[in-house]
N, C-alpha and C positions, 0 to 999 in steps of 0.2 A: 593143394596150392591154388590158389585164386587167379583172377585174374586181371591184368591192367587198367585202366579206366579207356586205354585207345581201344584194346581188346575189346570193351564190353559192350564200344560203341561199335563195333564191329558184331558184336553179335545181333544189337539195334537192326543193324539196315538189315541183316540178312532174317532177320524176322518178317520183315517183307516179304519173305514169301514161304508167311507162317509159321514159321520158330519164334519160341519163346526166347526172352535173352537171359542173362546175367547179372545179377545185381550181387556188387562186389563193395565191400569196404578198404580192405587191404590191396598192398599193391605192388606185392612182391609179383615176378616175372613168369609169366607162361611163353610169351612171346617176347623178343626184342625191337618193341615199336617202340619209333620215338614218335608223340605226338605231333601232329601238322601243326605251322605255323598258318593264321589267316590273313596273313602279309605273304606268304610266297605262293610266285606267279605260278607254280605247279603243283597249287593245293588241290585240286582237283586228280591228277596222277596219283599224289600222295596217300589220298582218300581211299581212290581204287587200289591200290599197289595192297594198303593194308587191311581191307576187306578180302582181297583173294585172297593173300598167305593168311589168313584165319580160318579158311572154310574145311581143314581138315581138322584142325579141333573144337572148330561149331558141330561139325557131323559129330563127332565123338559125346556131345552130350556132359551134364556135369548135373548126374544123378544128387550127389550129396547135398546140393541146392534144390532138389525134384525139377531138374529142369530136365525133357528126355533128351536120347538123341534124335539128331537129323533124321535118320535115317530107321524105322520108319518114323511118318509123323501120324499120332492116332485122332481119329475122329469118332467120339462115341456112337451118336445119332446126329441125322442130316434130314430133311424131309425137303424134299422140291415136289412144288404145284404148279401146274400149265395149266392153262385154259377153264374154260366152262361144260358145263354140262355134258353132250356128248362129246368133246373134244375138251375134255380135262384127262391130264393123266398126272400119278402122285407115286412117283418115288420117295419110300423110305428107306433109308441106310443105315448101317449100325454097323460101329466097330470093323470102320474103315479108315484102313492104313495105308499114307500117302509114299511111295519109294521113290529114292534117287533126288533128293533134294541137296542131298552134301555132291550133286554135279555142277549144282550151279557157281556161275561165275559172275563178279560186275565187268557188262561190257562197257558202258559211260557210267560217268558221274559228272554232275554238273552242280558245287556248292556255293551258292550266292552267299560272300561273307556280308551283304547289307541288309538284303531282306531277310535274311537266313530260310532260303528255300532251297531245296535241294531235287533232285531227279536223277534217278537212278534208274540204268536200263541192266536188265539180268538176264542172262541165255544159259538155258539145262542143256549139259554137255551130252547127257543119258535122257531116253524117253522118261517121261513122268508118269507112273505104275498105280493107281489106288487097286487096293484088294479088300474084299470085306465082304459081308450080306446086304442083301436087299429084300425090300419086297414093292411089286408094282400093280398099280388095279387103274386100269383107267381109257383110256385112246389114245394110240400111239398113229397117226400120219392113217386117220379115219379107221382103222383097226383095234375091235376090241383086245386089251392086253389082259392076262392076269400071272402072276408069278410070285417065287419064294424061293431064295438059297442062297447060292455065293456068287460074286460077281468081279470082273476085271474089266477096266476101264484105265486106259495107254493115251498119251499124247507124245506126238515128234514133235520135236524142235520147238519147244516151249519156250517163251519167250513172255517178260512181263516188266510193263512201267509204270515207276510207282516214283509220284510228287506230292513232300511233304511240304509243308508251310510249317515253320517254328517259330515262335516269340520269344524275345528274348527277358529276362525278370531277372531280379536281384531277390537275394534273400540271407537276412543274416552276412551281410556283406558281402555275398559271394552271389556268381553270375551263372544261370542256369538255363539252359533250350527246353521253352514246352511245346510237344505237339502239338498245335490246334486244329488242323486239316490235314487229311489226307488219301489220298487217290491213285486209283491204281487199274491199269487195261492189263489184261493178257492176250496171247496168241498162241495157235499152233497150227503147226502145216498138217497135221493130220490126228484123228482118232478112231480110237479101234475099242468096240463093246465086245465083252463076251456073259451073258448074264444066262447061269445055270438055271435047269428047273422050272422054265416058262413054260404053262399051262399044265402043269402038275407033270413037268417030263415028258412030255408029247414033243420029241425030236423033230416032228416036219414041224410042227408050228413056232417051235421057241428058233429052230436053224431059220425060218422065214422070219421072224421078227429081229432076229441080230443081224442078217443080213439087211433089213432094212436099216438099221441103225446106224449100220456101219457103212451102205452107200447112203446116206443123209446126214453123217456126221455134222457138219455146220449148222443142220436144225437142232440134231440132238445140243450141240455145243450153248446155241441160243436158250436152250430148256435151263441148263443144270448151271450155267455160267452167273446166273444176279443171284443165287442163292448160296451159292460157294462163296460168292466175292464176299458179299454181305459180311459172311459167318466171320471170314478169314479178318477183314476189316476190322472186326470189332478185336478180334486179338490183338492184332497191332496196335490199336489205340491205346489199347487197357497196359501194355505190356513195354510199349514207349515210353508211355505217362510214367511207368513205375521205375523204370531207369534213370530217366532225365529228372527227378525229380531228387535221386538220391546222387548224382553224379557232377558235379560242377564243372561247367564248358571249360574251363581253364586246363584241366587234367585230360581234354583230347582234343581239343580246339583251342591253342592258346595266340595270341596276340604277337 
């Protein structure tokens, strides 16, 4: 069974923080949304109200379109580069899996029915988990690094804002929102590294380099944060584009 057209815009925003969505033709019932009116003064509750009661079967996933679930989210390879010379350092990642995204929740939505821009605030009710391999060669806070193996990397109280700009177009007589921009900060009150196998297993040294990591958290966070966003960004766009383009505003934003 498919899903709604309010649903799939529901699956939209929550792409936002990195899911893929839904592209549906049919429009028999998974959930009992009734689409927003953008004449009532509480479209914006409306918005939110139907984005949460979605978020337990966005986690679930809807294999039979290859779309995964929530929960985990994979990232095949990742590569972040800091700095230069002696004070470069180059993590690469593979086949890292992002946990506890089916926590989150929208805490505001704010949807302008004239410019049609929208902003959306999201808070993880669960820390936000990657797990995966790595491997690192480089200077880590004037210390030479070298390592290979598996790795875990935690964030508390994760928190992210993301504003879209939409245009609105006609086609084939019917009315459709396209992404044109879109931007997004995050936050967290704390992170926690644990990266196995630094220095070929040499326990003092790899235990002194997570420990560094982990009380310099907000440096590391400044490292790994414009290369994540980037990656994530360019999902959204590709993945927006391809909903809204097959979805006509009427059937989740009607008048």
């Amino acid at each position: 069974m498919l899903a709604t057209p309010i649903k799939l815009l529901c699956f939209f925003f929550v792409l936002t923080l990195a899911v893929p969505i839904i592209i549906a033709k049919e429009t028999s019932m998974l959930l009992n949304f009734t689409p927003c009116r953008l004449s009532d003064p509480n479209l914006n509750q409306c918005i939110r109200k139907a984005l949460n009661e979605a978020m337990t079967d966005i986690a679930r996933g809807v294999p039979r379109l290859g779309l995964p679930p929530l929960d985990p989210l994979s990232m095949h390879s990742l590569e972040v580069s800091n700095g230069e010379g002696q004070s470069q350092i180059v993590f690469k990642f593979r086949d890292l899996d992002m946990y506890n995204l089916g926590s989150f929740a929208i805490s505001t939505i704010n949807f302008d029915p004239n410019s049609y821009k929208c902003f959306i605030g999201i808070e993880a009710k669960d820390n936000i988990i990657y797990k995966g391999f790595y491997e690192v060669n480089g200077y880590l806070f004037k210390l030479p690094v070298t390592g290979k193996g598996r790795c875990e990397v935690s964030m508390d109280n994760y928190k992210t804002n993301i504003t879209i700009q939409f245009q609105k177009i006609t086609s084939n007589g019917k009315h459709f929102l396209k992404p044109v921009n879109l931007s997004k900060t995050m936050s967290t009150s704390r992170m926690r590294f644990n990266f196995h196998n630094l220095f070929n297993g040499n326990k003092v040294l790899g235990d002194t380099v997570n420990n560094l990591m982990n009380q310099n958290w907000m440096e590391m966070l400044k490292y790994l944060e414009p290369t994540f966003t980037k990656m994530l960004d360019q999902l959204y766009i590709r993945y927006a584009t391809a909903f809204f383009q097959k979805v006509p505003m009427d059937e989740y934003l009607q008048d």
